[in-house]
N, C-alpha and C positions, 0 to 999 in steps of 0.2 A: 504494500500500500504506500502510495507517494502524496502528501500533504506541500501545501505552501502556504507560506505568511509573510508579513513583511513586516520589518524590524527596522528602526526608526533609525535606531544608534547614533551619530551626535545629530542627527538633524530632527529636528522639534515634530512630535505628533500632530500637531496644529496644522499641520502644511495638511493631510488628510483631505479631513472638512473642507478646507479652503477652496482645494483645486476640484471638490467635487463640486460644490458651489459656484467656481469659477466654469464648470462646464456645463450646470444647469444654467449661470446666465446667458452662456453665449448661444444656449440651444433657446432662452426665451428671446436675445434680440431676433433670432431667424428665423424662427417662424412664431413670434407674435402677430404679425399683419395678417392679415387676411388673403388666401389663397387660393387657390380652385384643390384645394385638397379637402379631404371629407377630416371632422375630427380627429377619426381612427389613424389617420395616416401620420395626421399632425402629430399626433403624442408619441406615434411608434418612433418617426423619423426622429424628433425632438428628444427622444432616449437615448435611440443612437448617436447622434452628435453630443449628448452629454456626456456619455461614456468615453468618445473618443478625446474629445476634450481633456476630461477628467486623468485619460491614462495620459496624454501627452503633455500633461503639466506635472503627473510624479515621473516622469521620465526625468524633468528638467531639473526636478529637487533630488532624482540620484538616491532613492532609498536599499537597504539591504532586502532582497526576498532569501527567505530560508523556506530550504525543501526537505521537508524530513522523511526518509524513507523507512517504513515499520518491515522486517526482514525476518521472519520465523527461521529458528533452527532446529530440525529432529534431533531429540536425544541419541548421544553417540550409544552403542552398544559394543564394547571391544572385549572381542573375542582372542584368548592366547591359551596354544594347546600345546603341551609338553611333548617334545618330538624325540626326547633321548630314550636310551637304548634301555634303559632300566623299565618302560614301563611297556613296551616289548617283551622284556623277559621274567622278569617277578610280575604277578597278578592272577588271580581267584581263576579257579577253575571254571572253566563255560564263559571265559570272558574274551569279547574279539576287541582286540586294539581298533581293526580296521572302520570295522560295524559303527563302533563306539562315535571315529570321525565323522562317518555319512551323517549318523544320530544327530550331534554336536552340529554339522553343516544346516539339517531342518532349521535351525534356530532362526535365522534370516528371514525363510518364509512362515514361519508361525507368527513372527513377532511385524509381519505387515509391514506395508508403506508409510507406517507413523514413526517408525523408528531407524536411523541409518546403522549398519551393522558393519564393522569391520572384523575381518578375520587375519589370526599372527598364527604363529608357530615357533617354538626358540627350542636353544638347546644352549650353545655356547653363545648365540649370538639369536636375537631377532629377525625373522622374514615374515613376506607377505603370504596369506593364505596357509590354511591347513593342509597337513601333511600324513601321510601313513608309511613314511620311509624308516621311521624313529632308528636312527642310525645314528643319531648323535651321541659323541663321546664325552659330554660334557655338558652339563644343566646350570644353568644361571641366570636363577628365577628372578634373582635380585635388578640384574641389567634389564631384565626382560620389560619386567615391570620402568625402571629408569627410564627407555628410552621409549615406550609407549605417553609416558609421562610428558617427557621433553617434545613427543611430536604433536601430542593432539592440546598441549597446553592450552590456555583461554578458550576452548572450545567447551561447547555443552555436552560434559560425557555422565553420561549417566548411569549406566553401569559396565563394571568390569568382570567376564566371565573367566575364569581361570582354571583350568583343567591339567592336575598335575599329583603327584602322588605324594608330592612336600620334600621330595629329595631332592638337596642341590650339594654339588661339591664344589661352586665355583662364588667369589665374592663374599660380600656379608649378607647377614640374617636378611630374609626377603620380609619380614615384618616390619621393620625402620624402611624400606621402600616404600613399601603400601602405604604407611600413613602420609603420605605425600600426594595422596592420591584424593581425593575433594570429589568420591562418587560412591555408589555402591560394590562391594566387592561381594562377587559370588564366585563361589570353589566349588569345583565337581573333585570328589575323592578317588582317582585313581589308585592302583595297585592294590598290594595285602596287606594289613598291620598284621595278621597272625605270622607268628613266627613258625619256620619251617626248619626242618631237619638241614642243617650246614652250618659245614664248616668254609672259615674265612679268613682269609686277610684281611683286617677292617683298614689298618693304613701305614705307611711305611716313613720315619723320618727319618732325615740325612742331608749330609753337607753335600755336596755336587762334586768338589773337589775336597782335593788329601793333598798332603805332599808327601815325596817320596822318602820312605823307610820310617813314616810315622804311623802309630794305629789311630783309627778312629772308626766310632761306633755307628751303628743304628740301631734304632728303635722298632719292631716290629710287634703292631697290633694282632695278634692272633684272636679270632672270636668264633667262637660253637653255639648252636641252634637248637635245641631239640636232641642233644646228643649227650646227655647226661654218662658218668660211664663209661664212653670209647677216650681211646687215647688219641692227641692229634703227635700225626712226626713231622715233622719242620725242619726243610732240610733246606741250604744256601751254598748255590755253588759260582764260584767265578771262573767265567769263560768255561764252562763244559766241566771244572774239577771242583769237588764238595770241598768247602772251607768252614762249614759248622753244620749242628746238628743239634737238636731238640727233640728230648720226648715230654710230653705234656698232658695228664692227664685232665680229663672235664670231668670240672665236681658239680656241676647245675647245668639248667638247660638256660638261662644265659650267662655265659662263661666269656667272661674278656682278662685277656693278659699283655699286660706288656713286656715285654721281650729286648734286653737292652744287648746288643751282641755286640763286641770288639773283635775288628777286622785288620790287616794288615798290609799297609800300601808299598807290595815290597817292587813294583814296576811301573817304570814312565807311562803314560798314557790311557786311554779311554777303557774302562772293566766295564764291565756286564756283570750282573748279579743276579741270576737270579732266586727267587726264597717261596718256598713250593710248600703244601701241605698234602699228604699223600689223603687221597679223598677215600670215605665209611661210604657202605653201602645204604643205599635207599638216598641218597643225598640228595638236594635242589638242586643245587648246580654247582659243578666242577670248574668253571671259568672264573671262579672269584678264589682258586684257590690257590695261585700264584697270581705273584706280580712280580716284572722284572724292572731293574736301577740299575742307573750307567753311574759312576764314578768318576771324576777325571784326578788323573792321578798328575801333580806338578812337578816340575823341581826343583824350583824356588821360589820365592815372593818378591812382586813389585814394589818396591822400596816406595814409600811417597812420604813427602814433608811439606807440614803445614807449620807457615811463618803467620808470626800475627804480631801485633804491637802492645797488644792490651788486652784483656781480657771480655769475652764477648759470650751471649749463648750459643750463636749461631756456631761456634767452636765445638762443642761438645755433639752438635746434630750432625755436623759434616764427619766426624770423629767415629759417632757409631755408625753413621749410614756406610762407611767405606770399609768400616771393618766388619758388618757384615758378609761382605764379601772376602771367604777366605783367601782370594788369591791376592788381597795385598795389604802389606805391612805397616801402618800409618806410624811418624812420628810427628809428635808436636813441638814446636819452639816458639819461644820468643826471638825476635831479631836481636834484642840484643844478648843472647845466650848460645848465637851460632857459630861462634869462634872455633870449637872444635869439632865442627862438623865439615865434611866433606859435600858441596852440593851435587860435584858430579857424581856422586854416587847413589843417587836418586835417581826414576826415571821421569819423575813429576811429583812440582813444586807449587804449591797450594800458596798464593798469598791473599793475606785475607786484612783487607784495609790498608797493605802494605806497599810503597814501590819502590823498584831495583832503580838505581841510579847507574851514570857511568863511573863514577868513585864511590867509595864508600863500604858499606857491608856485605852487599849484594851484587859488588861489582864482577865478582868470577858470574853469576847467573847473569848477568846482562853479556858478558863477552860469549859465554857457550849457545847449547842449540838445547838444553833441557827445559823441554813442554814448560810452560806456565800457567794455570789458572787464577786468571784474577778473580778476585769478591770483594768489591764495592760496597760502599757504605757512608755512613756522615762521617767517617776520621779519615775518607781516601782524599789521598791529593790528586785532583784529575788533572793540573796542568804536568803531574810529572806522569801519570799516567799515560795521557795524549803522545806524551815523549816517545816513550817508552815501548810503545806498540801502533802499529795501523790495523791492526782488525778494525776498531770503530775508535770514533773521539764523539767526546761531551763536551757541549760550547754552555756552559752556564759563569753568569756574572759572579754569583755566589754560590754556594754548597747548601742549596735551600730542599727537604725533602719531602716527596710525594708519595701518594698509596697509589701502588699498581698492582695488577691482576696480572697473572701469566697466560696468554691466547697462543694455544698452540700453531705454530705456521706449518699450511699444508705443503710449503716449500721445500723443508728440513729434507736434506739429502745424506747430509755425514753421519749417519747410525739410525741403527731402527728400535723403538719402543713401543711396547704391548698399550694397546688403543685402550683398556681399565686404567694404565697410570697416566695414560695425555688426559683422559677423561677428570682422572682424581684429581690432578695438579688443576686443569683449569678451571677447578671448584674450590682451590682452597683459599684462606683470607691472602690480603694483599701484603707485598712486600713492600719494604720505603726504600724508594730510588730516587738520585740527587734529578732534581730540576731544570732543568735545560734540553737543548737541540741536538739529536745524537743523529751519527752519519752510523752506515757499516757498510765497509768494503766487497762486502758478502751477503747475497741474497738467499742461497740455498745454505748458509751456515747458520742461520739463527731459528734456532728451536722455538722456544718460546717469545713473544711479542709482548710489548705494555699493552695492557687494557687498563684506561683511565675512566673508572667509572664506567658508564658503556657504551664507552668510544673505544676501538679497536686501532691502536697508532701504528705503526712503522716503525717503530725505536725498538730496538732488541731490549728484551729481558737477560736471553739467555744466549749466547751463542757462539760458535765454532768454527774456524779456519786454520790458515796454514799463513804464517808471518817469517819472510826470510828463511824459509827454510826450519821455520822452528813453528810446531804445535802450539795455539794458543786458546785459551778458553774465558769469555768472560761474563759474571756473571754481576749486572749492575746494579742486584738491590739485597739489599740486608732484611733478619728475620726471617731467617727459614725455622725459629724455636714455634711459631703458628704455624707452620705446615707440618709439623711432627705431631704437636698437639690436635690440632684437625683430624689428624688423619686417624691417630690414634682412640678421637672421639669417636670417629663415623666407623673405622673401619676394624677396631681393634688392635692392628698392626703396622707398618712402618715400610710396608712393602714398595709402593709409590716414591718414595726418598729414596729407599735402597737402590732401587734399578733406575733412578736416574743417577746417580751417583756413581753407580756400577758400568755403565753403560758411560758416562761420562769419562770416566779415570780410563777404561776400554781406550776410546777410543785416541784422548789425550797420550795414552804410552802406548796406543799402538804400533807408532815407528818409531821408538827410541833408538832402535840398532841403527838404523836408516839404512835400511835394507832398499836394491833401487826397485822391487820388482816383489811386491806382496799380495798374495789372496786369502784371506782368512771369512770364516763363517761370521754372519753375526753371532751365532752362539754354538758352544760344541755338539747339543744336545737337543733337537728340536721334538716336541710332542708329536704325535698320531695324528695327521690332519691339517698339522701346524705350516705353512708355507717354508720351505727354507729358501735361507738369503745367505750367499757369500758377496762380500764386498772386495774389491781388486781399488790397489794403486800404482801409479807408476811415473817414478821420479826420471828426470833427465839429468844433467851431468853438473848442472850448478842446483841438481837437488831440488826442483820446481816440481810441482804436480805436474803432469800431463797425459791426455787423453784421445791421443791422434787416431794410432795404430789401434787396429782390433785385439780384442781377449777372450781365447777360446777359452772352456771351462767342460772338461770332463768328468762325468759324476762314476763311480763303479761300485756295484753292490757287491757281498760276499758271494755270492753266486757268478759273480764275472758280467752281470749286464750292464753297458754303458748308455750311459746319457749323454748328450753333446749339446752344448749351449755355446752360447754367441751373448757374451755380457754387456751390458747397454751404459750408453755413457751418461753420468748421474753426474753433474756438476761440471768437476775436473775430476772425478774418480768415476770407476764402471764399482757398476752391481748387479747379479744376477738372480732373478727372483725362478727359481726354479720349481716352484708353484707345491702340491705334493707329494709326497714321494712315499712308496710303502716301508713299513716299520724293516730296520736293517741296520749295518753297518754300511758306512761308505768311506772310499778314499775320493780326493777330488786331486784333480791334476790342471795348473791353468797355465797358458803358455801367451805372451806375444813379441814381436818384434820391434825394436826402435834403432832404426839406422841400420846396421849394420849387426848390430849384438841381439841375440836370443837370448829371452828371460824366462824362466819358469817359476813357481810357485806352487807346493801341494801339502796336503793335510787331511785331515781325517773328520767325520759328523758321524751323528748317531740318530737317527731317527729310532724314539723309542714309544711301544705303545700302550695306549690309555685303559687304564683296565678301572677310571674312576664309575661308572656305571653299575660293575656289578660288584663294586665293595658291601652294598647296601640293599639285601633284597626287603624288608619293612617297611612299609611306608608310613612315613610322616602324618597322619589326618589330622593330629593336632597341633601343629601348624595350621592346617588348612582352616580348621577352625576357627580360632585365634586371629586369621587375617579377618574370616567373615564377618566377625563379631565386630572386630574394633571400622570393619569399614561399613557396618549397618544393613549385610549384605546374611545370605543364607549358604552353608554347607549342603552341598546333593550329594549323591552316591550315583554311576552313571545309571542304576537302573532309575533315577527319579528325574531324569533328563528330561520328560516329558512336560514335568510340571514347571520347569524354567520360563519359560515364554509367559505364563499365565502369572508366575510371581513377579515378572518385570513391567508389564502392563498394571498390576495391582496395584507397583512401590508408587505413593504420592509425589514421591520425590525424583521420579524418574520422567519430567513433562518435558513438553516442546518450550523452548523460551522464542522471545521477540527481543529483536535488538534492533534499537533506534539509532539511526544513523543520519544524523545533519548536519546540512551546510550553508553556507551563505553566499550571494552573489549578488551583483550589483543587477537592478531591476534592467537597468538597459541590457545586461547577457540575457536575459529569456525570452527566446527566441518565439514563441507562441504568442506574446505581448505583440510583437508588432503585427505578427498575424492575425489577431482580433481586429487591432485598428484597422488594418486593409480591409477586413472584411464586413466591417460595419460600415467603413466610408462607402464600400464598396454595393453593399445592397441599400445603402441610401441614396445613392444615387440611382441606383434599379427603380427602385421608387417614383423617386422624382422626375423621371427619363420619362416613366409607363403615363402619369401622371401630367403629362406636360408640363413641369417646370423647370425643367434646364433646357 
């Protein structure tokens, strides 16, 4: 429905009256005489010229007309159906997954043309429309809901159906999602909560990497079902040869143990593990009853030191974040306590507020080529910084500081990061960055972006290049003690910080050797499903990136099958997204030519598989519960699918809204105004013509 009015705004209501006044007189000087016209004509024509009058005197006064348009929206109804592999395999006897979809699909035509119905599917990730392939190796109910959130925001959604068995192994609790949610939640209960005869692997912890000729342990969850009585054997072999052994018997029919074993890292390179439980008869299923762990075994740690002037928090967050990651060695200092410290003996130099001069303390790190990460903040000095490096310069009068947000840039070529931590960081509260004009050298090096408020700027947050031959990294804002904290509110853990920090120091000591001709993985070990990425560089003789000549890339699995790739040029560096590959060992072999010399580069990946699905055959309903309640919404079981559609038309809260949408324009843009006037002038002269008066 389209309405219109007119809105006076500074010009006086008075002018109205006037002008309609003014065109009732001039319709009485023209035909008050007396005319060969009948009354009837007199009055009709004399209305007409009133009117036309009337409008071409508010034309001249120029008022505002507003058109308000009233816009009905159907209640959204969004549909998300649990596509992993878990609800495929555990669930009630007589029950069809597939069935169950078609069922779920009715929902659209029950619930009629009063309500718009979208339908998802998720597993690891979000898609469009339902699915019966439930091949997913991974459930992440928590994203699922996130990003349904983020797409249909300020929209009228009215309710959300959710069909899932309440198992997830990926993210946080999907219950802190759902309350974000400002609609009705309803849960269909998929799978079995009865517990069934099995034994299990519930979950396996472990460091990724060891170093060589050190032990270190894992943790292994053994769990029994219904098996009161039988003994479980637990056997763990590396590379094809048993390295421990477990007998365990089950004293109840729910039996969980935790299993703390110490292992032996007595050689270089990538192990295999695997930790098997030998399966009892009459069992559920046998698939959950090993899981296999790659190790990487090192042999020795990346030195890194962190200079600072004073004492800070952000000290102690950068300090844990990196020594999470076992493969390197963090030491701290003060500048002026680094007298007996060697810096070439680092392979990266963390300065945090600090800058290297060409005399002075720091004078051997200004004449070498060892990576530097700067960390900015209110005590840096940016004209000596501006010195100091060309990645980027800050042109500010004074050292005045602002709150920024980190906006992920989809440009970011120099390393790859799991799409949960770009997500996490460009949620968390803002850093303080000094105020001013910032350049960078580099487009495809800067990771994250300021967002000021919610303007999205061009001025690097975070970001990464290659300066004279030397790695440089920089990071322009202080307070990263809110992003630990954040994170650890929403998420319980610290994972987000770690792997960029991990992935950071990556890829800053990546060419500490300066090797001219390098291919290494983004990471040693990629999941089941997970794309692998190996990334290639290639120096020329004064040590410059470059990216001319071609780079082949050989992939070869333990069976002898090759893959042959042609790597694509990403910046100044090639990378090659070799998309996914089945669960194996591989060696990679990359070769290319510049000038006259032949370079090669090779190394080894592990593509290992997901066995997170059938950890957990039980289903969860209380969760499912638990969301319906707090979201005002009702738990079904699939056999009460039917009644869905009749409770969603019921919920009062589930209507069509109207939304008002106005605006203003000046009286002279509406285009049907002067179309009236033509047409009244227009049959008054008809008139008068038929009439004899013109």
């Amino acid at each position: 429905m389209l309405l219109f009015s007119i809105t006076w705004g500074t010009v006086s209501g008075w002018w109205a009256p006037v002008c309609l006044l003014l065109g009732a007189l001039y319709a009485w000087l023209m035909y008050r005489q007396p005319v060969n016209l009948s009354n009837k004509f007199r009055y009709v024509l004399a209305a007409f010229r009133a009117i036309v009058v009337c409008l071409i005197a508010l034309l001249l006064v120029s008022p505002l007309v507003r058109s308000t348009n009233y816009k009905p929206q159907k209640p959204l109804v969004l549909i998300a159906q649990d596509n992993s592999g878990s609800i495929n395999t555990f669930h009630p006897a007589g029950f069809d997954p597939a069935k169950f979809v078609d069922e779920l699909g009715k929902l659209k035509q029950q619930l009629g043309d009063g309500y718009e119905v979208q339908e998802f599917n998720f597993g690891h990730d979000l898609s469009n429309g339902l699915s019966k392939t439930f091949n997913n190796k991974q459930t992440n109910i928590a994203a699922a809901l996130r990003q349904l959130n983020d797409r249909f925001v300020n929209q009228n959604i009215g309710a959300l159906v959710l069909a899932t068995d309440g198992l997830y192994n990926q993210d946080a609790d999907p219950q802190y999602e759902a309350r974000n949610f400002k609609t009705n939640v309803y849960t269909i209960a998929l799978g079995d909560t009865v517990a069934k005869r099995d034994l299990l692997i519930g979950n396996v912890n472990y460091n990724k990497t060891a170093f060589l000729g050190n032990d270190f342990e894992i943790e292994v969850l053994a769990q029994a079902y219904q098996s009161k009585g039988e003994t479980m054997h637990l056997s763990i072999t590396e590379d094809g040869r048993q390295v421990n052994g477990q007998i365990i018997p089950v004293t109840n029919d729910a039996f969980k143990k935790i299993l703390t074993i110490k292992l032996n890292a007595d050689r270089k390179g990538i192990h295999k593990f695997n930790i098997s439980i030998t399966p009892v008869k009459n069992e559920l299923s046998t698939q959950n009853n090993t899981e296999t762990i790659y190790v990487e075994v090192l042999d020795a740690k990346q030195k890194i030191l962190l200079l600072y002037d004073g004492p800070h928090p952000d000290i102690t967050v950068i300090k844990q974040a990196i020594e999470a990651n076992k493969n390197y060695e963090l030491k701290t200092s003060q500048v002026a306590d680094i007298a007996g410290l060697k810096l070439s003996d680092y392979s990266l130099v963390i300065l945090h507020q600090t800058m290297p001069a060409a005399n002075g303390q720091l004078s051997e790190l200004v004449k070498g080529k060892t990576p530097i990460w700067y960390l900015l903040g209110g005590q840096a000095n940016l004209g000596s910084f501006n010195e100091v490096q060309k990645l980027t310069r800050i042109s500010a009068g004074r050292l005045d500081m602002q709150e920024v947000f980190a906006q992920p840039a989809a440009e970011f070529t120099s390393f790859v990061m799991t799409d949960s931590t770009m997500q996490k960081i460009s949620r968390m509260p803002p850093l303080m960055a000094p105020f001013g004009s910032y350049t960078a050298a580099v487009t495809n090096g800067i990771l994250f972006k300021q967002r000021i408020g919610t303007v999205t700027t061009s001025y690097p947050l975070l970001l990464f290049g290659d300066d004279n031959g030397r790695r440089i990294g920089v990071l322009t804002g202080e307070g990263l003690w809110r992003w630990q904290l954040a994170e650890f509110e929403a998420y319980g853990n610290h994972h987000a910080l770690e792997e960029l920090f991990s992935q950071s120091v990556q890829y800053l000591t990546a060419n500490a050797n300066r090797q001219r001709f390098r291919a290494y993985p983004a990471k040693n070990i990629f999941d089941e499903g997970e794309n692998v990425l190996i990334n290639a560089e290639l120096y020329n003789d004064a040590l410059e990136l470059v990216n001319t000549p071609d780079v082949r890339i050989e992939l070869k699995n333990a069976d002898g099958k090759n893959y042959s790739f042609l790597a694509t040029r990403n910046g100044q560096s090639y990378q090659l997204d070799a998309g996914t590959l089945p669960v194996g060992e591989y060696t990679y072999a990359a070769s290319t030519k510049l000038g006259n010399r032949l370079f090669n580069a090779n190394g080894q990946l592990t593509v290992k598989p997901l066995n997170l699905e059938i950890r957990q055959s039980a289903a969860n309903h209380q969760l499912l519960k638990n969301m319906a309640k707090q979201g005002g919404g009702q738990m079904l079981y699939p056999s009460q699918i039917g009644q869905l559609a009749d409770l969603i038309r019921k919920n009062e809260n589930i209507k069509t809204l109207v939304y008002e949408d106005s605006h203003y324009n000046d009286m002279i843009d509406v285009k049907w105004i002067f179309g009236l006037i033509v047409a009244l002038l227009a049959i008054e002269w008809f008139l008068r013509k038929r009439e004899g008066e013109v």
